[in-house]
PQR file of N, CA, C, O and H, with PARSE charges and radii, in Angstrom:
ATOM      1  N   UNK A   1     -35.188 -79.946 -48.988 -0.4000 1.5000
ATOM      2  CA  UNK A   1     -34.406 -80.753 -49.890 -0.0000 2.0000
ATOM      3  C   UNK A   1     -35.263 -81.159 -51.079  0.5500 1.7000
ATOM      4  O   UNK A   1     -36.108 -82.048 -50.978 -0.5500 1.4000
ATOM      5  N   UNK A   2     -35.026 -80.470 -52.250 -0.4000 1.5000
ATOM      6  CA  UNK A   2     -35.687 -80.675 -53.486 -0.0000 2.0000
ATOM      7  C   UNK A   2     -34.656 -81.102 -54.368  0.5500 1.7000
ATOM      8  O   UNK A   2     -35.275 -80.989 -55.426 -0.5500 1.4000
ATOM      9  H   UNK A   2     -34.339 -79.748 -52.333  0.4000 1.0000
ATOM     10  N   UNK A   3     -33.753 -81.430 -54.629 -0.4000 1.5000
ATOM     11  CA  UNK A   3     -33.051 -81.469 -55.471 -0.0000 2.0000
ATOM     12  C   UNK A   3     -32.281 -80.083 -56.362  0.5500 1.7000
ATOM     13  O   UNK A   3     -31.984 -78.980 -55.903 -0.5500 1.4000
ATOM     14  H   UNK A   3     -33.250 -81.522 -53.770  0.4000 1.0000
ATOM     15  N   UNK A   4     -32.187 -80.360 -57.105 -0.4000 1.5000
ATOM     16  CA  UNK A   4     -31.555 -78.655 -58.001 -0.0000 2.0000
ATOM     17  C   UNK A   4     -32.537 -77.566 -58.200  0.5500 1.7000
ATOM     18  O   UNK A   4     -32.398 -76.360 -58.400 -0.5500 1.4000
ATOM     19  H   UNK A   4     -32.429 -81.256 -57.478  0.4000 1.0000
ATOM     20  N   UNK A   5     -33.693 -78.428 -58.075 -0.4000 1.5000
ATOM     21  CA  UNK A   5     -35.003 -76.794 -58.252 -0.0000 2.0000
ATOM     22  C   UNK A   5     -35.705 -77.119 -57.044  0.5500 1.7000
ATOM     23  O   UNK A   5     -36.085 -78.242 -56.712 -0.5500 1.4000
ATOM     24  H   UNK A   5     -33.806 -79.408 -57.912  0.4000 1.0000
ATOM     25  N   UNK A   6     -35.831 -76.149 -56.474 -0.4000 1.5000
ATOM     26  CA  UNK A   6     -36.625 -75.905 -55.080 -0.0000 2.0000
ATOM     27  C   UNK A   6     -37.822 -75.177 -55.032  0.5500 1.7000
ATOM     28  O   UNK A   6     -38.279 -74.698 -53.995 -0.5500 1.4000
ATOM     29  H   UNK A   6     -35.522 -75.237 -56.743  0.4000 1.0000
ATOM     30  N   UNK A   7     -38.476 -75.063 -56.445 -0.4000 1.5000
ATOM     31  CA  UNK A   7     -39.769 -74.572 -56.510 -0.0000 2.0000
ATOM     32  C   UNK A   7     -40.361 -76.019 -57.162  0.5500 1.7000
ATOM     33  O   UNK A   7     -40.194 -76.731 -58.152 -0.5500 1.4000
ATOM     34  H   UNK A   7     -38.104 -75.452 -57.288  0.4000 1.0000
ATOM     35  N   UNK A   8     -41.255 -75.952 -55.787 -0.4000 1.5000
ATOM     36  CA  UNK A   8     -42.294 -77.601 -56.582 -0.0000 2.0000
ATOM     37  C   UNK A   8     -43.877 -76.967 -57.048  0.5500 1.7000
ATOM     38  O   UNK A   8     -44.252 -75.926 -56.508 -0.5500 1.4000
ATOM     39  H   UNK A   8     -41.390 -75.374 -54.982  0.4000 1.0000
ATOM     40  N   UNK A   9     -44.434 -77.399 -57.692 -0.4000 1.5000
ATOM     41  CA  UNK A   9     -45.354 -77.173 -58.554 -0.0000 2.0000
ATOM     42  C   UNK A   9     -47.035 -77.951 -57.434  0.5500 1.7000
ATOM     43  O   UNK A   9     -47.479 -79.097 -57.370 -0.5500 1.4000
ATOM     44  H   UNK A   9     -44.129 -78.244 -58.132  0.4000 1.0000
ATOM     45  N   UNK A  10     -47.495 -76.609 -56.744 -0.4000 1.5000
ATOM     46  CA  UNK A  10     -48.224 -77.163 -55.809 -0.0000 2.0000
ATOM     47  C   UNK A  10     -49.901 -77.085 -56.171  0.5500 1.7000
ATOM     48  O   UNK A  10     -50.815 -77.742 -55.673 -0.5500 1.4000
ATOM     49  H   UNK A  10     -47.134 -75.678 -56.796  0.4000 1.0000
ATOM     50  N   UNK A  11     -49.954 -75.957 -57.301 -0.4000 1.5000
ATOM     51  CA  UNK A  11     -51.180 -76.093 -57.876 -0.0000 2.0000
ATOM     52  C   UNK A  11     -51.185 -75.722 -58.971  0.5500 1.7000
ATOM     53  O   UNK A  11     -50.253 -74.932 -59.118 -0.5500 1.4000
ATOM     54  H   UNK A  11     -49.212 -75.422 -57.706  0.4000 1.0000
ATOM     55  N   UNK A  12     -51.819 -75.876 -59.985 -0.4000 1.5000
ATOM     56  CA  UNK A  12     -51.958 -75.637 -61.601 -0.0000 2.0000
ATOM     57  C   UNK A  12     -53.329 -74.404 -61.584  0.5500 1.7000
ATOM     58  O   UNK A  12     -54.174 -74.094 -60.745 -0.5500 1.4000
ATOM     59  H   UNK A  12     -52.577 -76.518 -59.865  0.4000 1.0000
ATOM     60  N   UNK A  13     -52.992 -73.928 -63.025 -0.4000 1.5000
ATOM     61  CA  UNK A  13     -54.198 -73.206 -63.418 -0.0000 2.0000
ATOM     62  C   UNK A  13     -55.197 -73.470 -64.654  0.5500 1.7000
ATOM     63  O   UNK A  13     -55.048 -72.852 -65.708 -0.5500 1.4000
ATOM     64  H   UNK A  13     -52.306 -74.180 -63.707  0.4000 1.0000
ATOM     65  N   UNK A  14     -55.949 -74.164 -64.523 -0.4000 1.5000
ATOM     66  CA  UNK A  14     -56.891 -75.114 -65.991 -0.0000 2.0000
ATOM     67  C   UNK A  14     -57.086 -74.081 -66.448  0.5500 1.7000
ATOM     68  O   UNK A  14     -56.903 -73.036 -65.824 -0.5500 1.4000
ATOM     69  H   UNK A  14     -56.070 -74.666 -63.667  0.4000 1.0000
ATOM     70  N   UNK A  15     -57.650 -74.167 -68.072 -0.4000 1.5000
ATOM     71  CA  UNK A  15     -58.473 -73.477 -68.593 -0.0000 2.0000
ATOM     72  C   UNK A  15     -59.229 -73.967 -69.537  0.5500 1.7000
ATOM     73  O   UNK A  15     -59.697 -73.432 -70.542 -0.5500 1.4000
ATOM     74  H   UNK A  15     -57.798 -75.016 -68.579  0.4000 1.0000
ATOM     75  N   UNK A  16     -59.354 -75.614 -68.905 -0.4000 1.5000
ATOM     76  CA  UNK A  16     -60.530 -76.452 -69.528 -0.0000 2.0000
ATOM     77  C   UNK A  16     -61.036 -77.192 -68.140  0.5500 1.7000
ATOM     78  O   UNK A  16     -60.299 -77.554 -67.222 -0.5500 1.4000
ATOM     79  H   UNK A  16     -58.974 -76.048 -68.088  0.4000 1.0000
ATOM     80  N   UNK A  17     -62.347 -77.318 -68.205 -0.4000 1.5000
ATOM     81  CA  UNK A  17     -62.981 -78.831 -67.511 -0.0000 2.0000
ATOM     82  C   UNK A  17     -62.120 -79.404 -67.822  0.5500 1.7000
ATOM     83  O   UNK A  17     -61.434 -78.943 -68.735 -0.5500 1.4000
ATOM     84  H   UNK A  17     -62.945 -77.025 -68.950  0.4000 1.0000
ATOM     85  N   UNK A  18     -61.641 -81.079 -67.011 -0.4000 1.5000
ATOM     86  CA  UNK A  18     -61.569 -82.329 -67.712 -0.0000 2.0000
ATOM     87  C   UNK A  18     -62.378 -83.032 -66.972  0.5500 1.7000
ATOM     88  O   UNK A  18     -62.515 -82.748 -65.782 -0.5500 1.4000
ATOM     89  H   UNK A  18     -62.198 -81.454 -66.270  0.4000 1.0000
ATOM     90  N   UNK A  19     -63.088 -84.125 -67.580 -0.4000 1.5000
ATOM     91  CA  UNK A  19     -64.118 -85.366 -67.187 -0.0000 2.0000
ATOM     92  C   UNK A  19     -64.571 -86.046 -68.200  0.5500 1.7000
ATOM     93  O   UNK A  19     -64.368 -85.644 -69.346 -0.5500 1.4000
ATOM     94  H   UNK A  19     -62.977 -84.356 -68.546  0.4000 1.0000
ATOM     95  N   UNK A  20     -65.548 -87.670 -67.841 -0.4000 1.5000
ATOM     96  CA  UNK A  20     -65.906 -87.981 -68.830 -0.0000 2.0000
ATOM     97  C   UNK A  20     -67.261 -87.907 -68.719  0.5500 1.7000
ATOM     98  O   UNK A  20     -67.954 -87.457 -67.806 -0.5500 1.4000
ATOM     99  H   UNK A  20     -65.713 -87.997 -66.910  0.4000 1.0000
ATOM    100  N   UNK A  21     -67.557 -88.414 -69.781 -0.4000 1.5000
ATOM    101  CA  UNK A  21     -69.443 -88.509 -69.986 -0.0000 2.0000
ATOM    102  C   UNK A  21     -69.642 -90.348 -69.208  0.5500 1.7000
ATOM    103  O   UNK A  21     -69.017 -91.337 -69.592 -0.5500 1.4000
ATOM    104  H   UNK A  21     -66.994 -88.779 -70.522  0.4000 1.0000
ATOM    105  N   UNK A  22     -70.536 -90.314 -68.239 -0.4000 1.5000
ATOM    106  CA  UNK A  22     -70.790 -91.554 -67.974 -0.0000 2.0000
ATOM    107  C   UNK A  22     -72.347 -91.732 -67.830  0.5500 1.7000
ATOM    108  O   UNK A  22     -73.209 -90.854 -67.791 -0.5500 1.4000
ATOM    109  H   UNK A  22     -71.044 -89.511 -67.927  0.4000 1.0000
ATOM    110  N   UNK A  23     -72.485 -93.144 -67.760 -0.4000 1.5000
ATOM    111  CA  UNK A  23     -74.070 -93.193 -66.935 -0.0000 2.0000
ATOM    112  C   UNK A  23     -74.581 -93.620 -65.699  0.5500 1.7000
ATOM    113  O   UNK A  23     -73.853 -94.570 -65.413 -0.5500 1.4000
ATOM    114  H   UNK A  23     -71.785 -93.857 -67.792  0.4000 1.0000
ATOM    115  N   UNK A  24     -75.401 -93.481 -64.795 -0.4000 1.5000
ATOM    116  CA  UNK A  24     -75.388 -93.846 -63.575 -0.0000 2.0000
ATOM    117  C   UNK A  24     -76.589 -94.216 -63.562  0.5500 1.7000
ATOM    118  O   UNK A  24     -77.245 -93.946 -64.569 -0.5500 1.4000
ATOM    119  H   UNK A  24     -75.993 -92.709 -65.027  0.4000 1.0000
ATOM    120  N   UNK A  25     -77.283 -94.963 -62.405 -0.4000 1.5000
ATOM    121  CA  UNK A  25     -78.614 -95.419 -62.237 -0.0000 2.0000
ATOM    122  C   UNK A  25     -79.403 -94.042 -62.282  0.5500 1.7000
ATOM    123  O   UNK A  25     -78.828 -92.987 -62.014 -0.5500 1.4000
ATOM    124  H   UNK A  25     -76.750 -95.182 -61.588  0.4000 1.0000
ATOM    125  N   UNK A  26     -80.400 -94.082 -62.542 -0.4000 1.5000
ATOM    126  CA  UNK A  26     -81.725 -93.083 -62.251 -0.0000 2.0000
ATOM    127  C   UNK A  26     -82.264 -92.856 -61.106  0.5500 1.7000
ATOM    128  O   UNK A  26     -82.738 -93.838 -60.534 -0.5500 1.4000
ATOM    129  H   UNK A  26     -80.867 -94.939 -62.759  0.4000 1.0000
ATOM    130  N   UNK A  27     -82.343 -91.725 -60.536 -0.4000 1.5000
ATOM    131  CA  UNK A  27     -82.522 -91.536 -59.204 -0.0000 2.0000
ATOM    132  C   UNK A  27     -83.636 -90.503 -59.096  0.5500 1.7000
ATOM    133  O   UNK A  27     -83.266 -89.330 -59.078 -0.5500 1.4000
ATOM    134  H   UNK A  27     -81.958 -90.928 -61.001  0.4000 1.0000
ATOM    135  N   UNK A  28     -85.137 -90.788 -59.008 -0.4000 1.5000
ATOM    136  CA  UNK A  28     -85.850 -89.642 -58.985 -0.0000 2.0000
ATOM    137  C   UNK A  28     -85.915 -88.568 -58.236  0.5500 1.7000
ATOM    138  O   UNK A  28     -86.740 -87.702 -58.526 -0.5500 1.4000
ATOM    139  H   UNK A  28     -85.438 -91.741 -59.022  0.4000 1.0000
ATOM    140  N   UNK A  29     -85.134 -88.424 -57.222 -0.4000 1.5000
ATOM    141  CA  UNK A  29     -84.773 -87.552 -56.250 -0.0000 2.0000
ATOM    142  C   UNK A  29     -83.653 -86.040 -56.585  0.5500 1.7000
ATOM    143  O   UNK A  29     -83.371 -84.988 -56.013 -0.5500 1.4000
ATOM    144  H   UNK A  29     -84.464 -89.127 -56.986  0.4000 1.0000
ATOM    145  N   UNK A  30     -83.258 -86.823 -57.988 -0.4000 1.5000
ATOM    146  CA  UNK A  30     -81.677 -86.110 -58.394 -0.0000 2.0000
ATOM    147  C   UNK A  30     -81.962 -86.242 -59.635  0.5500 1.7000
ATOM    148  O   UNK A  30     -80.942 -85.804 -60.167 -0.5500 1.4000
ATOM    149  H   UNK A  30     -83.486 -87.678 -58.453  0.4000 1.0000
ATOM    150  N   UNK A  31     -82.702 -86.568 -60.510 -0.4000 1.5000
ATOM    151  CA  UNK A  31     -82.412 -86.908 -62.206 -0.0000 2.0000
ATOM    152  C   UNK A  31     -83.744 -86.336 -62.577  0.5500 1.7000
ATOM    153  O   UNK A  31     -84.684 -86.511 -61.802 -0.5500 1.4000
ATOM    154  H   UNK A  31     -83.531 -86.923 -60.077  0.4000 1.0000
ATOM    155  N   UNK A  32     -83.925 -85.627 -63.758 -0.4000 1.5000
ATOM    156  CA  UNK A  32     -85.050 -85.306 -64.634 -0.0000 2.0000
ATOM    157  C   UNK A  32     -85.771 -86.432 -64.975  0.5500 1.7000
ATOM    158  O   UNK A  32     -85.268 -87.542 -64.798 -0.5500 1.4000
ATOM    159  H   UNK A  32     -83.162 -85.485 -64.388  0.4000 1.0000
ATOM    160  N   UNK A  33     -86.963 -86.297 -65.475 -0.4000 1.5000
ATOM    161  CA  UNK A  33     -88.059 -87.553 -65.470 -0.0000 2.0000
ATOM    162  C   UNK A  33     -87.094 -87.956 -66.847  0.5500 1.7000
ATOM    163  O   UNK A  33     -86.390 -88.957 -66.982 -0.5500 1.4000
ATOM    164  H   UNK A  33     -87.372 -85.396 -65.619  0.4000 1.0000
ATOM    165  N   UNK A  34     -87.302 -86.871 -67.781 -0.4000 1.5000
ATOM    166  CA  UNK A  34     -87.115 -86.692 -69.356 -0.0000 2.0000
ATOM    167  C   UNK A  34     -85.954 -86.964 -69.777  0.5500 1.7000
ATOM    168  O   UNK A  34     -85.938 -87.266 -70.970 -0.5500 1.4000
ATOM    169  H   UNK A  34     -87.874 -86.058 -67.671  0.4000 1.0000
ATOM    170  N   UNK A  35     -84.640 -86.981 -69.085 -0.4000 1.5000
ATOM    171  CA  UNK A  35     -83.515 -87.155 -69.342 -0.0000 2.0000
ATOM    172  C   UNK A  35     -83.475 -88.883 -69.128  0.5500 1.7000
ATOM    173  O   UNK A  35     -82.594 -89.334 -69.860 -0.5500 1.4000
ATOM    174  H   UNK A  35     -84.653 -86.736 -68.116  0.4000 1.0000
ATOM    175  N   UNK A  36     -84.011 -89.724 -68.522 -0.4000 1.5000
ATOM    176  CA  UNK A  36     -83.874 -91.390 -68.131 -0.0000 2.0000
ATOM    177  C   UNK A  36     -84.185 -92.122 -69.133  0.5500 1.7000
ATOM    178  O   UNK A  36     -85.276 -91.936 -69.672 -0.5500 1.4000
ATOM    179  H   UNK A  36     -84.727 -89.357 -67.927  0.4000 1.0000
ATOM    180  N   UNK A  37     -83.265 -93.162 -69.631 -0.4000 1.5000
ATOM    181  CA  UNK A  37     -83.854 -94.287 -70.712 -0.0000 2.0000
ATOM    182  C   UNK A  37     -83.125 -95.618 -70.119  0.5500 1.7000
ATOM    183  O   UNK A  37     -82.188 -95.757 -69.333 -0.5500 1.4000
ATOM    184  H   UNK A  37     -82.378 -93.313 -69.194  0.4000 1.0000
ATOM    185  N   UNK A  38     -83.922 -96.504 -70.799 -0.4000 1.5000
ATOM    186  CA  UNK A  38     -83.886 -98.234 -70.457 -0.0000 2.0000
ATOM    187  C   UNK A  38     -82.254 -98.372 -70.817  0.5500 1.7000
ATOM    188  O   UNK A  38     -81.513 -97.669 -71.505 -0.5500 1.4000
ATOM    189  H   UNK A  38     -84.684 -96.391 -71.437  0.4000 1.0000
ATOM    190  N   UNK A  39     -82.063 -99.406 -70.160 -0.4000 1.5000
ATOM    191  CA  UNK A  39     -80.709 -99.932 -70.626 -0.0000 2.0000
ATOM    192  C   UNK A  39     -80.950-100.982 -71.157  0.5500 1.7000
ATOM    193  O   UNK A  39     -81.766-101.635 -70.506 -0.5500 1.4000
ATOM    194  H   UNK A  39     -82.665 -99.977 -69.601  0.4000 1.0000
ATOM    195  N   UNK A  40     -80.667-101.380 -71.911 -0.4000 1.5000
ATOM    196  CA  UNK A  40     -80.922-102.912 -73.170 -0.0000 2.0000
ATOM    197  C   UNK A  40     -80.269-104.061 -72.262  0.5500 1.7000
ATOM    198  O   UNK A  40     -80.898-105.120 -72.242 -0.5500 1.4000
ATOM    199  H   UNK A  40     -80.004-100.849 -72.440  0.4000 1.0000
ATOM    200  N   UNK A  41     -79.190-103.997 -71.571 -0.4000 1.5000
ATOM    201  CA  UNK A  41     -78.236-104.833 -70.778 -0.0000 2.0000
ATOM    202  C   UNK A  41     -78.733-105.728 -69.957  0.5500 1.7000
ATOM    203  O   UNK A  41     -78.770-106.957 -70.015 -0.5500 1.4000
ATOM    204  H   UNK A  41     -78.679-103.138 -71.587  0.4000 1.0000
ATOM    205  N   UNK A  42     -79.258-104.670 -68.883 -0.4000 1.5000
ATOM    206  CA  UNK A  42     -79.852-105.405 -67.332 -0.0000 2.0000
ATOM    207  C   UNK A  42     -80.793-104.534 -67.342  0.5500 1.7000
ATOM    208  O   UNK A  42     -80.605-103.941 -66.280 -0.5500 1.4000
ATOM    209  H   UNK A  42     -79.228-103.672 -68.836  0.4000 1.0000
ATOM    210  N   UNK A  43     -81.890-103.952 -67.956 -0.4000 1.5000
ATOM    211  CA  UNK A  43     -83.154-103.291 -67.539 -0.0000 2.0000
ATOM    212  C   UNK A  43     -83.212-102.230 -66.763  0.5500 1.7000
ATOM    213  O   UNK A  43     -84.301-101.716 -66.506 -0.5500 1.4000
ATOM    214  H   UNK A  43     -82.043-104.434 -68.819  0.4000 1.0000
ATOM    215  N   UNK A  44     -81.998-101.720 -66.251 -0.4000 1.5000
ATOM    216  CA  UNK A  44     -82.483-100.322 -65.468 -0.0000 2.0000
ATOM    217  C   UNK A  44     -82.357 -99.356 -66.034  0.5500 1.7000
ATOM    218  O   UNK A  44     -81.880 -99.171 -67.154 -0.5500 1.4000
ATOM    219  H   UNK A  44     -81.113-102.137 -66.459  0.4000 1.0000
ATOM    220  N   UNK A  45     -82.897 -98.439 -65.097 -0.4000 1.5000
ATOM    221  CA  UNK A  45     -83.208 -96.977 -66.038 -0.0000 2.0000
ATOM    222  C   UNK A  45     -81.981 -96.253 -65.558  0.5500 1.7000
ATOM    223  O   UNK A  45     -81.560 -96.250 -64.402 -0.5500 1.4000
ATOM    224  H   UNK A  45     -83.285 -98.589 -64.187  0.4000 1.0000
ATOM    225  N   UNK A  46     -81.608 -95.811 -66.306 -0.4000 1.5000
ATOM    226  CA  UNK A  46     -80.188 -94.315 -66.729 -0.0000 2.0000
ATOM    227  C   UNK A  46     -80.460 -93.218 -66.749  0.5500 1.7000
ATOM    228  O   UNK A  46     -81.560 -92.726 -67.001 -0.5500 1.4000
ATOM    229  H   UNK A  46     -81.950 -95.813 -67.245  0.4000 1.0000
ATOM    230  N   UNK A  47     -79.280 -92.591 -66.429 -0.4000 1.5000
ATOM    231  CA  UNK A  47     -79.186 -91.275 -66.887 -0.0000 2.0000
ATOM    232  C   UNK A  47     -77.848 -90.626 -66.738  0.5500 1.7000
ATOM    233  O   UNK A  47     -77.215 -90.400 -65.706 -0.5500 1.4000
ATOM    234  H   UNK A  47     -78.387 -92.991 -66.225  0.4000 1.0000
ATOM    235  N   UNK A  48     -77.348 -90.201 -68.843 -0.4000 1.5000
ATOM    236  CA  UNK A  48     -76.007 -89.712 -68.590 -0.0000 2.0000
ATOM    237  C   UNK A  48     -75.642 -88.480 -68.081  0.5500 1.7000
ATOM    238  O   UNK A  48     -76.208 -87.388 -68.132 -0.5500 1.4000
ATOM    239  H   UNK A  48     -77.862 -90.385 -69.681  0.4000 1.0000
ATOM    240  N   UNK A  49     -74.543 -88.858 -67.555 -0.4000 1.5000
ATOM    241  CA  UNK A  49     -74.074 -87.720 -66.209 -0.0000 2.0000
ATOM    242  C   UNK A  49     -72.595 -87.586 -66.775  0.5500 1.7000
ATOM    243  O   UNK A  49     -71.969 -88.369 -67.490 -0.5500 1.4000
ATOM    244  H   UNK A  49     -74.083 -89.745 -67.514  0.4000 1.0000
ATOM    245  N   UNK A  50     -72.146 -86.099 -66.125 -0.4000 1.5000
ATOM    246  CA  UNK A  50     -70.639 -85.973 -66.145 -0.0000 2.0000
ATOM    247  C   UNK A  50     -70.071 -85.488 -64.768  0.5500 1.7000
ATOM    248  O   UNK A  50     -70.313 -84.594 -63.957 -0.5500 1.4000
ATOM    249  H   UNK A  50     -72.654 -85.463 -65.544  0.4000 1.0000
ATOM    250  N   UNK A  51     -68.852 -86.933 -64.971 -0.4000 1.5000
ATOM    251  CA  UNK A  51     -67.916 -87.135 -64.080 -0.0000 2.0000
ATOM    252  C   UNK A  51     -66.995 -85.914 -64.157  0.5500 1.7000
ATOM    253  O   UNK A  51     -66.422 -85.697 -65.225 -0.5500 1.4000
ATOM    254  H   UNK A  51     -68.655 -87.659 -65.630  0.4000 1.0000
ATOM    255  N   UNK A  52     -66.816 -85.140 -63.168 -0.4000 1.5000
ATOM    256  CA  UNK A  52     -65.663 -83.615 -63.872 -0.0000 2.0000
ATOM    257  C   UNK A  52     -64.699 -84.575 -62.337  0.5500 1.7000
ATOM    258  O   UNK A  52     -64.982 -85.039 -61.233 -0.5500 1.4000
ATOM    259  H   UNK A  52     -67.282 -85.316 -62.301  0.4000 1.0000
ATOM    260  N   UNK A  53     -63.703 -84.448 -63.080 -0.4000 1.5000
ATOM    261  CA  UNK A  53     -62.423 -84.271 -62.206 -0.0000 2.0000
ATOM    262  C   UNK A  53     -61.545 -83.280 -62.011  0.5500 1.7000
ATOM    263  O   UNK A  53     -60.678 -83.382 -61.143 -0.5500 1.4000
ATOM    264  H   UNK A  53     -63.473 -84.071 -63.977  0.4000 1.0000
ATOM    265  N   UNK A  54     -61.716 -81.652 -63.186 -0.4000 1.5000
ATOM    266  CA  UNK A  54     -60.803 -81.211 -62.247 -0.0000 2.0000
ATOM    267  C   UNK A  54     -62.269 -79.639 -63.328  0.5500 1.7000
ATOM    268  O   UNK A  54     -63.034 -79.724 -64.288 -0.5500 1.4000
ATOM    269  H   UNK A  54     -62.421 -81.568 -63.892  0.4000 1.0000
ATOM    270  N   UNK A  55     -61.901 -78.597 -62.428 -0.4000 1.5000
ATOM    271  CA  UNK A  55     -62.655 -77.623 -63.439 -0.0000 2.0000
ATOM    272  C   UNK A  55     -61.481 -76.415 -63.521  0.5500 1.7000
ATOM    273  O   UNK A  55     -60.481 -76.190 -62.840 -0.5500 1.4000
ATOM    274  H   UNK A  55     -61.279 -78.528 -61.648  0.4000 1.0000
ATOM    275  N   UNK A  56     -62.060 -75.779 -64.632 -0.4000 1.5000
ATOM    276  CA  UNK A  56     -61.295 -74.580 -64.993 -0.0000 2.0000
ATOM    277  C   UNK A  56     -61.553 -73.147 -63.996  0.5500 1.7000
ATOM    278  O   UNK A  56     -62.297 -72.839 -63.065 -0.5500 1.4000
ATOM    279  H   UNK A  56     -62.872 -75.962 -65.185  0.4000 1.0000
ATOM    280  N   UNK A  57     -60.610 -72.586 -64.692 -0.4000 1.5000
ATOM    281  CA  UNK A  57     -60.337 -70.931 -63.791 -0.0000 2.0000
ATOM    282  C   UNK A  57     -61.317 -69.989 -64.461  0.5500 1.7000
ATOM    283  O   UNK A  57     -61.424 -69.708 -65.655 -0.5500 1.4000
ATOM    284  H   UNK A  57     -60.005 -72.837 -65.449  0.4000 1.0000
ATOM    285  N   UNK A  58     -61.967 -69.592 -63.472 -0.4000 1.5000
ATOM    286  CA  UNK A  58     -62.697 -68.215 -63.750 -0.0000 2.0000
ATOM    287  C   UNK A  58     -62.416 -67.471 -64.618  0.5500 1.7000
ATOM    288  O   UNK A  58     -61.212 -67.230 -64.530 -0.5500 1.4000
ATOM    289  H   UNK A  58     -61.880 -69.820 -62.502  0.4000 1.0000
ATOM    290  N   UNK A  59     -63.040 -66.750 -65.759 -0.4000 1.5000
ATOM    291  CA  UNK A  59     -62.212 -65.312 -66.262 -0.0000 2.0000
ATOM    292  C   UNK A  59     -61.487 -64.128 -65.308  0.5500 1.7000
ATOM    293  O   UNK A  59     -60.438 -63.493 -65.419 -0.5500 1.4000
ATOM    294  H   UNK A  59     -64.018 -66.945 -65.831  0.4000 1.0000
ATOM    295  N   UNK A  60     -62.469 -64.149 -64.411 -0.4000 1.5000
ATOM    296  CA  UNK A  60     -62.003 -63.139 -63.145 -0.0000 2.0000
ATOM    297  C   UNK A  60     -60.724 -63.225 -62.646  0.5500 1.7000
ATOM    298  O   UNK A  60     -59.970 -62.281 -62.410 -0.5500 1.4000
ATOM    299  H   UNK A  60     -63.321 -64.664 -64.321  0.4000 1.0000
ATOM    300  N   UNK A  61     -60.493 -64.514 -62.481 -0.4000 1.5000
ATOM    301  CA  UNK A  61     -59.476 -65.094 -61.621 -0.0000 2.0000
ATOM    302  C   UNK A  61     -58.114 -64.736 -62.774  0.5500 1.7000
ATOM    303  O   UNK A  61     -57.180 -64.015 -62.425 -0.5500 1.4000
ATOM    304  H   UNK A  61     -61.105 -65.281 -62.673  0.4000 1.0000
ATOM    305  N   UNK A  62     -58.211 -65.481 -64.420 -0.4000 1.5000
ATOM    306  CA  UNK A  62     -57.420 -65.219 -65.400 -0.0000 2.0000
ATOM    307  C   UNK A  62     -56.970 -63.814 -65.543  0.5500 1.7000
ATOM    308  O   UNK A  62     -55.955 -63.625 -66.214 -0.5500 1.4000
ATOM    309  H   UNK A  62     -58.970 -66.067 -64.703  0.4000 1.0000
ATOM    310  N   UNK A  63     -57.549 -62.848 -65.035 -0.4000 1.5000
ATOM    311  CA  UNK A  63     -57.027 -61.446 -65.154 -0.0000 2.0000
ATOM    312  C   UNK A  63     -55.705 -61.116 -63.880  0.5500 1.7000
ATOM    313  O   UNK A  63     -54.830 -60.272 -64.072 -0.5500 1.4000
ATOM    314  H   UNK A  63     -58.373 -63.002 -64.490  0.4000 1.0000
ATOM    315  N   UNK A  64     -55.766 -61.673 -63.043 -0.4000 1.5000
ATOM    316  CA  UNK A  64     -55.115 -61.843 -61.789 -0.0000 2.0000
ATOM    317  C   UNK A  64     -54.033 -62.217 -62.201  0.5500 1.7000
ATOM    318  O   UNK A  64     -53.104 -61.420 -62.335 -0.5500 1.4000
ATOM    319  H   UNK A  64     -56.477 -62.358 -62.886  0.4000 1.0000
ATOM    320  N   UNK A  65     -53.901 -63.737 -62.540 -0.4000 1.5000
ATOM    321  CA  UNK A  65     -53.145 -64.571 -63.120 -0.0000 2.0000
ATOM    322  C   UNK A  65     -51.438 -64.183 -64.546  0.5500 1.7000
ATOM    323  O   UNK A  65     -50.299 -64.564 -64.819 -0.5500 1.4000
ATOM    324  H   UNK A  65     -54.655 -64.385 -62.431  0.4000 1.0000
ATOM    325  N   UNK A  66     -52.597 -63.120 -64.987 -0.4000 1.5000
ATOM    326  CA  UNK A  66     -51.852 -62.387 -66.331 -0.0000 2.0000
ATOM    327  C   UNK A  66     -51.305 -61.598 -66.126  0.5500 1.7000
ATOM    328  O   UNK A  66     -50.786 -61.167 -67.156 -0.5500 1.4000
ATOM    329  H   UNK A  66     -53.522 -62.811 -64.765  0.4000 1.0000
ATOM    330  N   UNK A  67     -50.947 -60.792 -64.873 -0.4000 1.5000
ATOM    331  CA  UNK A  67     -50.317 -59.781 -64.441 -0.0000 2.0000
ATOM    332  C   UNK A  67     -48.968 -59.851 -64.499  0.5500 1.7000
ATOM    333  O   UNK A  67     -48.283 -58.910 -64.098 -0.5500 1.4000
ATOM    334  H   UNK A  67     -51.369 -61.142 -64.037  0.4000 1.0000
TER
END
């Protein structure tokens, strides 16, 4: 029971990243020495990172797709 259209839309095909640019604490375990700077705010050290929430389709995959 869908209503008048009975094809529901269960996955999409990107053909961009989307995310934002953020910053997170500095973690020497996970972060470049060279990439970390002070925060003026509260004194800790940073480093900007990107948040991706969804990623794009392969070229490979886009040939499939175009058929």
């Amino acid at each position: 029971m869908h209503g008048l259209n009975s094809r529901i839309v269960k996955q999409r095909v990107l053909r961009r990243h989307y995310g934002i640019a953020t910053s997170v604490a500095w973690n020497n375990e996970r972060h470049p020495l060279e990439r970390r700077w002070k925060d003026k705010l509260d004194g800790t050290w940073r480093v900007d990172v990107m948040r991706w929430y969804a990623t794009k389709v392969f070229e490979h995959f886009m040939f499939l797709i175009d058929k």
